[in-house]
C-alpha positions in Angstrom: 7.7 -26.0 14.7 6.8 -22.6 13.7 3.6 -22.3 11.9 4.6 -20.4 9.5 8.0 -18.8 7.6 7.9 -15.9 5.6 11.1 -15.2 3.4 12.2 -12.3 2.4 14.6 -11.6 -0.5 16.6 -8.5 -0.3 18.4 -6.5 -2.8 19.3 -2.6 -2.8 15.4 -1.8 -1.2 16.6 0.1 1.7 14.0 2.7 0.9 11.0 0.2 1.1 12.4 -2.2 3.3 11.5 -0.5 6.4 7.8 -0.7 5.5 7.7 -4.4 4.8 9.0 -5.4 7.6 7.1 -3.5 9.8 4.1 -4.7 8.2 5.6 -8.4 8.9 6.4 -7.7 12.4 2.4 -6.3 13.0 0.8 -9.4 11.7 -1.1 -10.5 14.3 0.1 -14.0 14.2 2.9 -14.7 16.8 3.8 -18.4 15.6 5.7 -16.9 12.5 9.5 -16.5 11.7 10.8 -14.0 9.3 13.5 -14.9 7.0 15.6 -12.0 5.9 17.9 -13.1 3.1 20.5 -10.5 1.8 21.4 -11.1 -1.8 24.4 -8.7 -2.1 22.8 -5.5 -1.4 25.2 -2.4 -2.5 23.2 0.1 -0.4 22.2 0.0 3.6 19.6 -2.8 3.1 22.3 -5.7 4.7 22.7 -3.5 8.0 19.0 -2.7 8.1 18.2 -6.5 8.1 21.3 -7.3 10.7 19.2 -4.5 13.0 15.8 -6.4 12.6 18.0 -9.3 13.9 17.4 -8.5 18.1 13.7 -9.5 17.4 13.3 -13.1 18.6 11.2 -13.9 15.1 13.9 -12.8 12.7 16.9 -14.7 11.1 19.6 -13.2 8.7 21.3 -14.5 5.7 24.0 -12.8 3.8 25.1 -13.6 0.3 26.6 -13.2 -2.8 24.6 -11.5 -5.4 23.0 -14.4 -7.2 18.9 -13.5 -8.1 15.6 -13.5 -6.9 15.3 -17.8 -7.0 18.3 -18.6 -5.5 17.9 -15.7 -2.4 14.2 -17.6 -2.0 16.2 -20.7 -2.0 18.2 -19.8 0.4 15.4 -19.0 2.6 13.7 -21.9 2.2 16.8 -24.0 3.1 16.4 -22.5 6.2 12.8 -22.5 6.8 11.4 -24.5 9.7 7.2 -23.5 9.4 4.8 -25.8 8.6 4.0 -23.1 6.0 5.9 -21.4 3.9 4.7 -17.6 2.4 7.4 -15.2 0.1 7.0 -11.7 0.3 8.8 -9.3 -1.9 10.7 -6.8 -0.1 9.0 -3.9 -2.0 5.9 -5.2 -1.0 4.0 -5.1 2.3 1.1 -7.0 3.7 -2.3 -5.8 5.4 -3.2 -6.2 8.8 -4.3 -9.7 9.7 -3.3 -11.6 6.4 -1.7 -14.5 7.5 -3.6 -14.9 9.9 -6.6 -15.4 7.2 -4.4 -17.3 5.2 -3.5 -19.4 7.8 -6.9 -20.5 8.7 -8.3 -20.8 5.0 -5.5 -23.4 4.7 -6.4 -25.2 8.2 -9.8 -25.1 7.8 -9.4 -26.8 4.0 -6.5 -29.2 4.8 -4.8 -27.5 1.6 -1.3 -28.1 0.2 -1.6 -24.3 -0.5 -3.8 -21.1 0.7 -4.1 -18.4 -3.2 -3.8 -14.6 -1.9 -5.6 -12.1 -4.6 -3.3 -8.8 -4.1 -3.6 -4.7 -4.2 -2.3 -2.8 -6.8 -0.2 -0.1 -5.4 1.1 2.6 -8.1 3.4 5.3 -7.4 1.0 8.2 -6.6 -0.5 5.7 -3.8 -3.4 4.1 -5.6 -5.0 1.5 -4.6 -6.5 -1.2 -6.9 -7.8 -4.5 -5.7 -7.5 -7.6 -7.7 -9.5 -10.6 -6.0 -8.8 -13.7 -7.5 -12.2 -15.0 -6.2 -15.2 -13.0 -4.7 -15.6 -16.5 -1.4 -13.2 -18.8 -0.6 -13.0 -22.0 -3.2 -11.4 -25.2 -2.7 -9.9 -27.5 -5.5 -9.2 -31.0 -4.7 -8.7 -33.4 -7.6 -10.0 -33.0 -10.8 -10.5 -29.4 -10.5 -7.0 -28.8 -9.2 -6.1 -29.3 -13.3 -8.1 -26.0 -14.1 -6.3 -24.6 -10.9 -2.9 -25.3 -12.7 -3.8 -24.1 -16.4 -5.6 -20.9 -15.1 -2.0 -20.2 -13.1 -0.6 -20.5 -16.7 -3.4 -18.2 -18.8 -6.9 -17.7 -18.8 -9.3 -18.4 -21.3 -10.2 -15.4 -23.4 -13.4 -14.4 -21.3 -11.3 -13.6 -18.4 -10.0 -10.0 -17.8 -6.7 -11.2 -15.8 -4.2 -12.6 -18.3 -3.6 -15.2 -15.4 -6.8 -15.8 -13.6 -5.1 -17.1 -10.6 -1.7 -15.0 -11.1 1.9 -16.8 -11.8 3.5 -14.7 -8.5 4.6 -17.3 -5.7 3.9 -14.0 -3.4 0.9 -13.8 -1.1 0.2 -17.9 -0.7 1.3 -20.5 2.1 2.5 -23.5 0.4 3.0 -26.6 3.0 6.4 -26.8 3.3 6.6 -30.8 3.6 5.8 -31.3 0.4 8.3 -28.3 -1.0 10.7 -30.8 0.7 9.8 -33.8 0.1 9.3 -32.8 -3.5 12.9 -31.5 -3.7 11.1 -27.9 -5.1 13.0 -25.1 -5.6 13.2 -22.1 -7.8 15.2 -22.1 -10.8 16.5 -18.8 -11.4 15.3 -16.2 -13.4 18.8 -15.5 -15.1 18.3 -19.1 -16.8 14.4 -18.9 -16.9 12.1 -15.9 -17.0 9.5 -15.8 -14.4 10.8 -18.6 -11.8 7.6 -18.1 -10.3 5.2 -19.8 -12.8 7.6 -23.0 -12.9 7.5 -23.3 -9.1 4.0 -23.2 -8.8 3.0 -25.7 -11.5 5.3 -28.0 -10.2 3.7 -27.4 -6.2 0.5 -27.7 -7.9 1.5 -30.8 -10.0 1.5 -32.7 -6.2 -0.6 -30.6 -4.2 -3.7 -32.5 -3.5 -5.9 -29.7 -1.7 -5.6 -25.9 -2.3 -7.8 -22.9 -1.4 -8.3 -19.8 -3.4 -9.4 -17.1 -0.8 -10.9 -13.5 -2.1 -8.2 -11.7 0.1 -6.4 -8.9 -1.1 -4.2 -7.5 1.6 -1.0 -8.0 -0.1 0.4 -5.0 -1.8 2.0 -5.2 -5.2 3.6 -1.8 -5.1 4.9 -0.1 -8.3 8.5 0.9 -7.2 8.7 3.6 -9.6 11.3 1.6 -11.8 10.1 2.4 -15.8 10.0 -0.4 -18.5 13.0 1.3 -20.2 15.2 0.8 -16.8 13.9 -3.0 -17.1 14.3 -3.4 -21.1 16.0 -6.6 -22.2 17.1 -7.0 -25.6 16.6 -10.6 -25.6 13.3 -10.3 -23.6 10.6 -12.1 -26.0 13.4 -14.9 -26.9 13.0 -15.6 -22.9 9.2 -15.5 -22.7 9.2 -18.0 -25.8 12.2 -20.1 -23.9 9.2 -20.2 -20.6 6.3 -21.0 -23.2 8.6 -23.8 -24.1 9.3 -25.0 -20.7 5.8 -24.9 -19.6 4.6 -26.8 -22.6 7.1 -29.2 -21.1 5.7 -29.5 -17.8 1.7 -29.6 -19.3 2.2 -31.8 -21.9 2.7 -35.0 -19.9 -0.4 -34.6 -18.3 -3.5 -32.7 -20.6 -4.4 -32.9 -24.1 -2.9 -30.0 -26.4 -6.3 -28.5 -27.1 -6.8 -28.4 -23.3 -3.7 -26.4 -22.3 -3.4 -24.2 -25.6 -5.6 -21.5 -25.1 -4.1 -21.0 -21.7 -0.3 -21.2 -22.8 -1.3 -18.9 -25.9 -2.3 -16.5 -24.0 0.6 -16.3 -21.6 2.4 -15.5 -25.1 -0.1 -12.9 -26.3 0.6 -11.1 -22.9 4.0 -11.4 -22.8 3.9 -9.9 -26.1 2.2 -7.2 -26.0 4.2 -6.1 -22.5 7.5 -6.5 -24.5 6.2 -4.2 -26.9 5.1 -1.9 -24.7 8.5 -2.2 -22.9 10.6 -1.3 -26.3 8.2 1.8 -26.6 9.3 2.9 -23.5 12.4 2.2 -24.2 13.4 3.8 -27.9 10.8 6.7 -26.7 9.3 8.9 -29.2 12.4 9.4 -31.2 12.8 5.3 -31.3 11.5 5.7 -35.7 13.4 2.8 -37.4 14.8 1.1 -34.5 11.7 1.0 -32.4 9.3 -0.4 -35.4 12.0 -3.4 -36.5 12.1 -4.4 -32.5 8.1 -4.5 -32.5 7.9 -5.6 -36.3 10.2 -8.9 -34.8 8.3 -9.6 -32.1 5.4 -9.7 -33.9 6.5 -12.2 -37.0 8.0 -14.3 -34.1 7.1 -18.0 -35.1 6.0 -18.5 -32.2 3.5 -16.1 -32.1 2.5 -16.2 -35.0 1.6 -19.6 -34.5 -0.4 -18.9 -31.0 -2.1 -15.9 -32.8 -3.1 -18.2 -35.8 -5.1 -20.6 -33.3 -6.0 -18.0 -31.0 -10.1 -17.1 -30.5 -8.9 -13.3 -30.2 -12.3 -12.2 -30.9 -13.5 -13.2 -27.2 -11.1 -11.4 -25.3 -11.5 -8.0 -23.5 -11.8 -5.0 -25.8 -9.0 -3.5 -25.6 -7.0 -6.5 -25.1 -8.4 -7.8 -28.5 -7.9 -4.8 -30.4 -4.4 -5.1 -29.4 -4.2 -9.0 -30.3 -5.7 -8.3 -33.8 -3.4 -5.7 -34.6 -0.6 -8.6 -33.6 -2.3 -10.7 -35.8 -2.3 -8.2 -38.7 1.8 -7.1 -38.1 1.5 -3.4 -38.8 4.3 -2.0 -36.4 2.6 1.3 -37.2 -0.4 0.2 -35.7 1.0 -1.4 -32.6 3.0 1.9 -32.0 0.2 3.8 -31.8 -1.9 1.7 -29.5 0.9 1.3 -27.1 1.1 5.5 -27.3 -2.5 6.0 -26.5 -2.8 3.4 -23.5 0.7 4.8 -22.6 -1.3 8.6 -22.6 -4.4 6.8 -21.2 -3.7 4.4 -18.5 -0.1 5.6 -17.8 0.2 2.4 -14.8 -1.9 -0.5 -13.6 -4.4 0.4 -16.4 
């Protein structure tokens, strides 16, 4: 048995692919196999992974287009590590993380080993986001906080997810993926497939580590909000409030998981916002302020915001939240514009 499996979804990255996989092949950890999984790539990325193919470490997969969660499916279904870590094919890793990894999880017996992550914007900047500053374990009770803070954070915290919803940049033991029957549901049916996977790992795990590593990079592929814009797009973040409620409510108290779920909503909120400014653009008028007026009367939100200790959050992010709470399109516009001038990316 390999140690561990890295899978790699690919779709249409041919310009980035290159890079991630040479970071992959550098890690200096031998016992590894890479798990290239093709998801119906229109552009040279399929031949570039069948080249990788002569390396002894690397498998193939070819597929019908069908999503980020089922091309990680795929790969899993394949998988034969003890460990299992995803890596995004617009990504790369540092030197030496999974071998890091690796050890954290041996050294704690964990179910699952928590990567922090670089920042990587399109100019090349670098910003570090540790999740802790030292290694922390969480075995019983505390693996509970563990599973709302992947949900939210309470308002203190700068990260809207103090532990991150990605499934990127962690080893999850790959027995109990199987033996659990986990998989990801895909993000054409659910928003962030991520989040869901994770809470139900977490919901079994009975050891994990949170390291203050931050050698995978989260790279901005230069791809703006308006190319991503979804009409529907705060309909699906209410449809994942939903189904996470789902998955917490069996097992904490309202008031514990509320502050963390209603803050996933805030966030999502004020990205969709930001998302429709880029979209409509500065000659949006009408269109742009009934799309933000909508998302901001959403019942939903409304609700969250009416329960929601805004005060206590980060500055800026409470400014933002209190204008939410007021519903002045106007308003929201215009902090969206001056961020947007600001802290153009990662700000």
């Amino acid at each position: 048995m390999k140690k561990i499996s890295v899978v790699v979804p690919v779709y249409n990255v041919e310009k980035t692919l290159e890079r991630c996989a040479a970071s992959l092949f550098s890690q200096d950890f031998p016992d590894k196999e890479i798990i290239l999984v093709d998801d119906g790539s229109a552009d040279g990325s399929g031949r570039l992974c069948d080249s990788y193919a002569v390396r002894p470490e690397v498998r193939v997969f070819h597929q019908e287009n069908a999503g980020l969660g089922p091309a990680r499916n795929r790969g899993l279904a394949a998988a034969a590590g003890e460990y299992v870590l995803f890596a995004d094919s617009d990504d790369y890793l540092g030197p030496g993380l999974l071998r890091r990894l690796y050890a954290a999880a041996k050294e704690a017996d964990a179910d699952i080993a928590v990567s922090g992550f670089t920042m990587v914007s399109k100019d090349g900047r670098e910003r570090p986001v540790p999740y802790e500053a030292q290694a922390r374990l969480f075995a019983g009770e505390e693996l509970r906080g563990l599973r709302l803070n992947t949900v939210g954070a309470l308002p203190e915290e700068p990260l809207d997810s103090k532990y991150g919803m990605s499934a990127c940049a962690r080893l999850y033991r790959r027995s109990l993926v199987e033996a659990a029957g986990l998989r990801f549901v895909s993000e054409r049916r659910l928003i962030s497939e991520d989040l869901i996977f994770n809470l139900e790992f977490l919901k079994r795990a009975q050891r994990a580590v949170v390291t203050p590593d931050t050698a995978y990079f989260y790279c901005n592929n230069g791809e703006s909000l308006s190319k991503r814009r979804r009409a529907d797009r705060f309909e699906q973040d209410c449809a994942l409030y939903r189904a996470v409620e789902a998955l917490l409510a069996p097992d904490f108290a309202r008031e514990e998981y509320a502050p963390y779920l209603q803050r996933m909503l805030i966030s999502r909120a004020r990205f969709d916002m930001a998302q429709e400014a880029a979209y409509f653009g500065r000659t949006g008028g009408r269109r742009l302020r009934e799309s933000v007026r909508a998302i901001a009367r959403h019942p939903l939100l409304r609700d969250a915001l009416a329960h929601y200790p805004w005060q206590r959050l980060p500055r800026m992010q409470a400014v933002f939240t209190a204008a939410m709470k007021w519903g002045s399109p106007a308003l929201l516009i215009g902090l969206i514009r001056a961020r947007q001038r600001w802290l153009p990316e990662n700000g």
